[in-house]
C-alpha positions in Angstrom: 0.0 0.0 0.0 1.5 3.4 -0.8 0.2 7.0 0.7 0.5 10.1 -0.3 0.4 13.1 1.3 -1.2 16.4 -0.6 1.7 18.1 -1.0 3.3 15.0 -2.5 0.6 14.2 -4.6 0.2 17.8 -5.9 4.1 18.2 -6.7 3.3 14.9 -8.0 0.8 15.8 -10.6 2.6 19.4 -11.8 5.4 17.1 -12.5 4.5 14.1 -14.3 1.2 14.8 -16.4 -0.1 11.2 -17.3 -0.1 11.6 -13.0 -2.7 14.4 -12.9 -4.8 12.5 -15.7 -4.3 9.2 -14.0 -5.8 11.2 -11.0 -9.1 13.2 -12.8 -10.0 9.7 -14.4 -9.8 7.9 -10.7 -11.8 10.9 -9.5 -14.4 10.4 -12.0 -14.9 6.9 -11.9 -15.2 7.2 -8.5 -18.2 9.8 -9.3 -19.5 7.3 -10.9 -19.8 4.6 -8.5 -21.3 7.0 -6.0 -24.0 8.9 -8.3 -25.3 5.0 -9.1 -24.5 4.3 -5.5 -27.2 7.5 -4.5 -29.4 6.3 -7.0 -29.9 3.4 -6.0 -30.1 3.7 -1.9 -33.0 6.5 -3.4 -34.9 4.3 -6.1 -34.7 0.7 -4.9 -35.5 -1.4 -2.2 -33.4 -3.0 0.2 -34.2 -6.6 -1.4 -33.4 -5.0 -5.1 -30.0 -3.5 -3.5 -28.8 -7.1 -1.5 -29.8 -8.8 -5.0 -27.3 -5.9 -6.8 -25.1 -6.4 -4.2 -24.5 -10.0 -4.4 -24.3 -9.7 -8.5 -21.4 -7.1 -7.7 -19.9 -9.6 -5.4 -20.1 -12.1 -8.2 -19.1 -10.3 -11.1 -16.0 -8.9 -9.1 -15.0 -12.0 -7.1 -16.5 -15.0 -7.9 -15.2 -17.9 -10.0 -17.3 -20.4 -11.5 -17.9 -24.2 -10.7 -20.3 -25.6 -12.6 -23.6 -23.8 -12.9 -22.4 -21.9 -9.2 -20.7 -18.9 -8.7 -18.7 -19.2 -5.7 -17.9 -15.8 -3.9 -14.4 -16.3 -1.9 -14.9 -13.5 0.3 -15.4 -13.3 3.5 -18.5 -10.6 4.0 -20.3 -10.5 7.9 -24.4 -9.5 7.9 -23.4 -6.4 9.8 -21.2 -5.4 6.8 -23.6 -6.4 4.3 -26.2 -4.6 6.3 -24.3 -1.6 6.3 -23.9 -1.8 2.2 -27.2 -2.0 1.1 -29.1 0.0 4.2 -30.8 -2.9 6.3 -30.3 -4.3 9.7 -28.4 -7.2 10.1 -31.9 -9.4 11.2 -33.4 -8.5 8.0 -29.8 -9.8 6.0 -30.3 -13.1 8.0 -34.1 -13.5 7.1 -33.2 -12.6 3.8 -30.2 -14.7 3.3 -32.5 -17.3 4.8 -35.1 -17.5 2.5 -33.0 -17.3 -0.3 -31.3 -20.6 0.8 -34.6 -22.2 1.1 -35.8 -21.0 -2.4 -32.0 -22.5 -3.6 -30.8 -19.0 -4.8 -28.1 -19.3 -2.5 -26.0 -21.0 -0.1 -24.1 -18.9 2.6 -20.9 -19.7 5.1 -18.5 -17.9 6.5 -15.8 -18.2 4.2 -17.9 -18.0 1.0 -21.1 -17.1 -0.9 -22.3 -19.9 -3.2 -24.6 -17.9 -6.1 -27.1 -21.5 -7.7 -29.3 -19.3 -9.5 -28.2 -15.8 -10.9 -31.4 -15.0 -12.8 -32.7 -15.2 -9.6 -30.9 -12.6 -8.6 -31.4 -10.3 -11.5 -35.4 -10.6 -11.5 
């Protein structure tokens, strides 16, 4: 992991240009991610935004065994909670019921993904 302090960074980015765009282009994808991220605490509900999360968590860190997507990571309730605005009870009856319906299958070391069209209903 490297930091860099503001003064570094700005001598930084009068110094080496392909720096300072490096830098804008980091900035705006990460004005991306939070104008969808806003828009989408705003427009949808918290089932819609666990389901997107969990298709994140796929798409970014899952690997594929068969038909499953298996998500290596390890992710608590509380965090999850915290994500996609919910307590961590309604993660657990949620997670719950989509092991019953066989969407999913949770542990503690990883997130098994059975049926993603499931998840993008």
């Amino acid at each position: 992991m490297l930091f860099l302090s503001g003064a570094t960074m700005r001598k930084l980015v009068r110094e080496v240009p392909d720096a300072a765009v490096a830098v804008i282009e980091g900035l705006v994808n990460k004005g991306k991610c939070y104008s969808a991220l806003i828009q989408m605490l705003g427009t949808r509900t918290v089932s819609e935004r666990l389901k997107q999360l969990l298709l994140i968590l796929a798409d970014t860190y899952g690997r594929h065994e068969g038909s499953d997507i298996i998500v290596d990571r390890t992710i608590t309730y509380e965090q999850v909670a915290s994500i996609v605005g919910a307590t961590r009870q309604w993660i657990t009856q949620s997670f719950d019921r989509m092991q019953a319906e066989g969407v999913v299958t949770v542990s503690r070391k990883e997130i098994t993904i059975h049926d993603v069209s499931k998840l993008e209903e």
